[in-house]
C-alpha angles and dihedrals in degrees: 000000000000101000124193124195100200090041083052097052088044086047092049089050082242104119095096105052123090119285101242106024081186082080114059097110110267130133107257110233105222083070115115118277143165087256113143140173134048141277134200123230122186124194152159121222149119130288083264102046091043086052083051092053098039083060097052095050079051101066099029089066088044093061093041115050116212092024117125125193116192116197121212103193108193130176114259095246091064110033104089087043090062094036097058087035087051092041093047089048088052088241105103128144116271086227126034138162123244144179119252088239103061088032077104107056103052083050099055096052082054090245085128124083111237099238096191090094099052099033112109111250100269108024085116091067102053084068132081118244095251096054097042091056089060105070089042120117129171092341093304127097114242103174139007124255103246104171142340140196143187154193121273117154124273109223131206099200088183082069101038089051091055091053095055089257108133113151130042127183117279101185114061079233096068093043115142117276113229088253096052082043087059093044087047087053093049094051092042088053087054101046109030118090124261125292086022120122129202097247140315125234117219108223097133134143109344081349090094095099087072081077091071079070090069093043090043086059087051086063087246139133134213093193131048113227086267092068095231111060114091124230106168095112096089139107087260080051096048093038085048095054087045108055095042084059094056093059077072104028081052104042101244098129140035122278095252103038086123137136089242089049119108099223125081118233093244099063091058076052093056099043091051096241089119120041096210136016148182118260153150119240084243079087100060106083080063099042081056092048104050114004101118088197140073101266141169137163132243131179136289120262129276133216124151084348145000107270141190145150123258102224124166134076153291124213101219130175127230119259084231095055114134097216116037103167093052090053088050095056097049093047081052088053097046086059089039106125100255098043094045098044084050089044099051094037093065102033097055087232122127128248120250093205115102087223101053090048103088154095092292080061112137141173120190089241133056090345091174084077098051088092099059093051092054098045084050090058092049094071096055106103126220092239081056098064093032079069100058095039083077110151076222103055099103082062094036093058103066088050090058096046099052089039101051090033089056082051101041085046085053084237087129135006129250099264082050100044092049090044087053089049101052091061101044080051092057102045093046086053098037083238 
């Protein structure tokens, strides 16, 4: 893949901030202080993103004498469970990880601590607008933007080439467009051995909103600017439901490659029975380690627009914390530059932070496609996440689950499906 970095930084939308955004002026906060005393910061994550964390509270420490971070690693499954149980007892963390998508949630009970008094002047500017959006509620910041990622597609070039497929776009400006996906699915369906599918999308479980993907590159909404207003009805709602359907009307993908189904895409992706799918880089420590096939990655379709998701996670503090100022300095260290360029490289995750997103961008795995992965996040738009970051979303999701999976299932057509999802939209919003 031919690779520009100054293509890269026009393409990111990057080219015209300072060069080094580390230098703005600001006090770094991982300088000594006065600071005492300790928080408590309680996460989820992999060995690798743990490690990242546990060096961060290192150095942190380091910089503040008498701080003490001390760090609650649960597994995923359980750790909303003990944070609303913690907030509802009035003994929460002062610092916990969170989705972007229930970001919003959390903020608008007022759980979360408005950081906009204790951030240092110009913290917003090291990130990039889309990040920065997402930890935005009723025009005040309550969490820093610590990584994204997002969904390009996984390739298996061993199937492709059996197919006759033997080339896919390496620049997000050549990304297929939805009508040269169709033609690559019908080809795929004629030359790939039996039982084996095109792709699979993964958009099980919470992982629907990777949908939105598909209807923002139909140039459509689902939110009006106010967060709460729905605007799915629409042709780009209607052309968004519709396509999606066709990945089953059509074949393209398996059978139960729906939201309701209780295996993930990617699983359909490592066994061979689908030859792409859609996936985060966070996948691809396991795709080097056990696919047994040639594989790559290459970038999500395009129709009106580009188009992608914006995964990945804010560090926010409690609004009960006893020491704010303390937990927003810490949130300010763990986005520092250095902390957040370890913690993405091994992990596999992508910054938040405009100057880290470039073309010195690495991960520890498959850094070639680090690239593509970038280039994919560039094209989400802040109005996008904004979106997302709902204070609503947690209500919003399983409208979208029972909705798309009735269409997918070709239980109800598109103009149905959208109509049925305007007004799950608006009683879960109170529109």
């Amino acid at each position: 893949m031919t690779f520009s970095r100054r293509g890269f930084l026009i393409g990111t939308g990057l080219v015209a901030l300072p060069v080094a955004l580390g230098g703005c002026g600001f006090a770094p906060s991982s300088q000594p202080t006065n600071r005492q005393g300790t928080l408590t910061f309680t996460t989820w994550g992999t060995d690798a993103e743990l490690a990242g964390f546990r060096s961060a509270i290192t150095s942190f420490e380091a910089a503040n004498e008498g701080v003490t971070v001390e760090l609650n690693a649960v597994p995923y499954e359980q750790m909303f469970t003990n944070i609303d149980a913690q907030l509802q007892a009035g003994n929460p963390p002062d610092l916990f990880r969170v989705p972007y998508y229930t970001f919003g949630a959390y903020a608008g009970r007022g759980q979360l601590l408005d950081l906009s008094p204790h951030l240092t002047a110009e913290r917003q500017d090291v990130f990039t607008p889309q990040a920065w959006a997402a930890v935005q509620n009723d025009g005040a910041t309550f969490g820093l933007p610590h990584h994204t990622d997002t969904s390009a597609i996984l390739v298996n070039r061993d199937l492709l080439t059996a197919a006759g497929i033997t080339e896919i776009p390496e620049t997000i400006e050549d990304a297929w467009t939805w009508e040269e996906l169709a033609e690559i699915g019908e080809r795929l369906k004629a030359g790939l051995p039996a039982g084996t599918s095109p792709w699979a999308y993964n958009w099980q479980g919470n992982g629907v909103t990777r949908w939105l993907s598909l209807l923002f590159q139909a140039d459509g909404a689902f939110l009006d600017t106010d967060q709460v207003t729905p605007l799915i009805d629409s042709d780009a709602g209607r052309e968004a439901v519709e396509f999606a359907s066709s990945f089953f009307s059509n074949g393209y993908v398996p059978a139960n490659n729906t939201i309701a189904s209780s295996s993930y895409a990617s699983e359909s992706w490592f066994s061979q029975s689908v030859a792409m799918v859609w996936s985060g880089a966070f996948q691809l420590p396991d795709a080097d380690a056990t696919a047994a096939f040639d594989w790559t990655a290459t970038f999500a379709p395009r129709n009106a627009r580009p188009g992608g998701d914006f995964g990945g996670n804010a560090l926010v503090a409690t609004a009960d914390t006893a020491q704010p100022e303390l937990a927003a300095a810490f949130l300010e260290h763990v986005t520092d530059a250095d902390p957040m360029r370890e913690f993405c490289k091994v992990a596999s995750l992508l910054p938040t932070r405009a100057d880290l997103l470039n073309a010195d961008l690495e991960f520890d795995v498959r850094s070639d496609l680090a690239p593509v992965f970038a280039a994919q996040a560039s094209v989400v738009q802040p109005q996008d996440v904004a979106q997302v970051a709902s204070p609503y979303m947690s209500a919003i999701i399983p409208v979208l689950k029972e909705q798309l999976d009735l269409a997918f299932t070709g239980s109800q057509d598109a103009a149905t499906t959208v109509a049925n999802l305007s007004s799950g939209i608006a009683a879960a919003t109170g529109a």
